[in-house]
C-alpha positions, -999 to +999 in steps of 0.1 A: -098-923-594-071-923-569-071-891-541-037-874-541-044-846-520-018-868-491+009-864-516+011-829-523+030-812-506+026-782-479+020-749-488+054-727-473+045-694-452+052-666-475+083-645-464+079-608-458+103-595-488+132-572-479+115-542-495+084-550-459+117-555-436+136-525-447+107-498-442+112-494-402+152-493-406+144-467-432+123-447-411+140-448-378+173-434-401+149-406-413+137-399-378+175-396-370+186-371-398+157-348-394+164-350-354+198-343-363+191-317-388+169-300-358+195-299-333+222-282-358+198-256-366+190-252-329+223-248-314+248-245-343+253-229-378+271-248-401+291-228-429+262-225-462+232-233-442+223-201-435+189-203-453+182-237-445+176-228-407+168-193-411+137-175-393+113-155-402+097-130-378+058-119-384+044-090-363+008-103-354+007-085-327-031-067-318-038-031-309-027-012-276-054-012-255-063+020-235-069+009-193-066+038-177-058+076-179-041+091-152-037+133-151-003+141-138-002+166-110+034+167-104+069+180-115+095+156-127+127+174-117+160+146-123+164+117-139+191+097-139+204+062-167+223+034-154+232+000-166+235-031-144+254-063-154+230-090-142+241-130-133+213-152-124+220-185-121+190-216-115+206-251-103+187-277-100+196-300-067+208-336-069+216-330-106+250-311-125+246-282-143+257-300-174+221-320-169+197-294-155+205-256-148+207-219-166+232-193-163+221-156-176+245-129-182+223-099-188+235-062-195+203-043-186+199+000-192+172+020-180+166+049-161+148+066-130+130+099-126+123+113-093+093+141-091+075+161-066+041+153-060+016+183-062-020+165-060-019+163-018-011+199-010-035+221+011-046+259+010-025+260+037+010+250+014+009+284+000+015+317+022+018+354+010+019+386+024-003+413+021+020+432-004+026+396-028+059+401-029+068+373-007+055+336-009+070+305+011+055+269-007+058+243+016+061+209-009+063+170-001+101+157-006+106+142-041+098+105-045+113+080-070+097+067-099+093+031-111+125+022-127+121+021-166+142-009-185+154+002-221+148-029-248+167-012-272+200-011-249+198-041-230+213-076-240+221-109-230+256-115-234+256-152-228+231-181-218+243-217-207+213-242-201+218-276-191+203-302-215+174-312-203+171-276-206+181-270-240+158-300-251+129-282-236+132-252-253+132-272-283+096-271-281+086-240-260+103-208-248+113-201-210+094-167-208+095-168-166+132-170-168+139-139-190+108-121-165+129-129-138+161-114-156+144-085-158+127-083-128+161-083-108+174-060-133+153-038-122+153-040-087+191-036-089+182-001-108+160+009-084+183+004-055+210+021-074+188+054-075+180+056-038+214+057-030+220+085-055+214+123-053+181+122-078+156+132-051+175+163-039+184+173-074+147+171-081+136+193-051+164+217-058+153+217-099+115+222-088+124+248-061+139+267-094+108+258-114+086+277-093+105+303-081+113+314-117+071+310-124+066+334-093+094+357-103+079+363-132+042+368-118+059+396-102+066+382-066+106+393-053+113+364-029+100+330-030+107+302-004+106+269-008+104+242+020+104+203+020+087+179+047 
């Protein structure tokens, strides 16, 4: 019995099919909608796809927490609002601002209060004579108070970002950039209010406050001093 293993012949590779060779073509086209799909809904809104890339806010915010308590011995006389327009620009060197940069056109209202302090003064701030009809208060000049920025009426009117920037915030937020917004917003407030009248309307507004308080404790002339 004759051996015919020489004459049959070799076994062929088997092929992938074209069902194995299309899966990666299939998935990098996937990859390249849903990257697509994510970059519309990032920085466009196309007509009917409202719901498609709306957001949902959730409040998961915790409680307020309680740090300190602070008793306030002193008279808060003027206050003044103002609104600052605020351009703050980042560049990025070596590199156009198309690439790497952010422009920030923020409209930012708050407001200032300036008070006289009453926790330092002495015995010796308060004289009367012996018939208390006549006092003279001798008070610290009026100092100005932190300026306070209102959420509710400031805005960002426009934002440009570069796009390495604009890829970034794909995945996180720029938190330091808007704290920096804000920060020079309200420096700018701050120096607005020194260069206004709010400490002398608040010395002239306490020196009313009290004089009124000793008028009516039955004293006919009250002074009131600064320094």
């Amino acid at each position: 019995m004759g051996d015919d293993t020489e004459s049959r012949p070799p076994r062929e590779r088997r092929r992938p099919g074209r069902a194995t060779r299309g899966w990666p073509v299939l998935a990098a086209v996937l990859l390249a909608l849903i990257l697509v799909l994510v970059l519309l809904g990032r920085f466009f809104q196309p007509p009917g796809l409202g719901d498609l890339f709306g957001s949902e806010t959730k409040d998961r915010s915790g409680p307020a927490v309680l740090k300190s308590i602070q008793d306030m011995n002193r008279h808060e006389g003027a206050a003044g609002s103002y609104q600052v327009v605020v351009d703050l620009e980042k560049d990025a060197r070596f590199l156009p601002d198309a690439i790497r940069g952010t422009r920030t056109l923020y409209v930012a209202a708050g407001s200032v209060s300036a008070y006289v302090d009453f926790s330092g003064i002495g015995g010796n701030a308060v004289a009367v004579d012996e018939e208390r009809t006549t006092a003279t208060l001798r008070l610290p000049h009026a100092q100005l108070a932190r300026p306070f920025l209102d959420p509710e009426r400031s805005y960002t009117v426009s934002k440009q970002r570069g796009l390495l920037d604009r890829l970034g915030d794909l995945f996180s937020d720029n938190p330091a950039n808007e704290q920096a917004v804000n920060v020079l917003a309200a420096q700018r407030i701050g120096e607005a209010a020194k260069e206004s009248d709010l400490t002398t309307r608040a010395e002239r507004n306490t020196t009313a406050m009290l004089q009124g308080l000793l008028r009516a404790l039955g004293f006919e002339k009250v002074t009131v001093t600064y320094g």
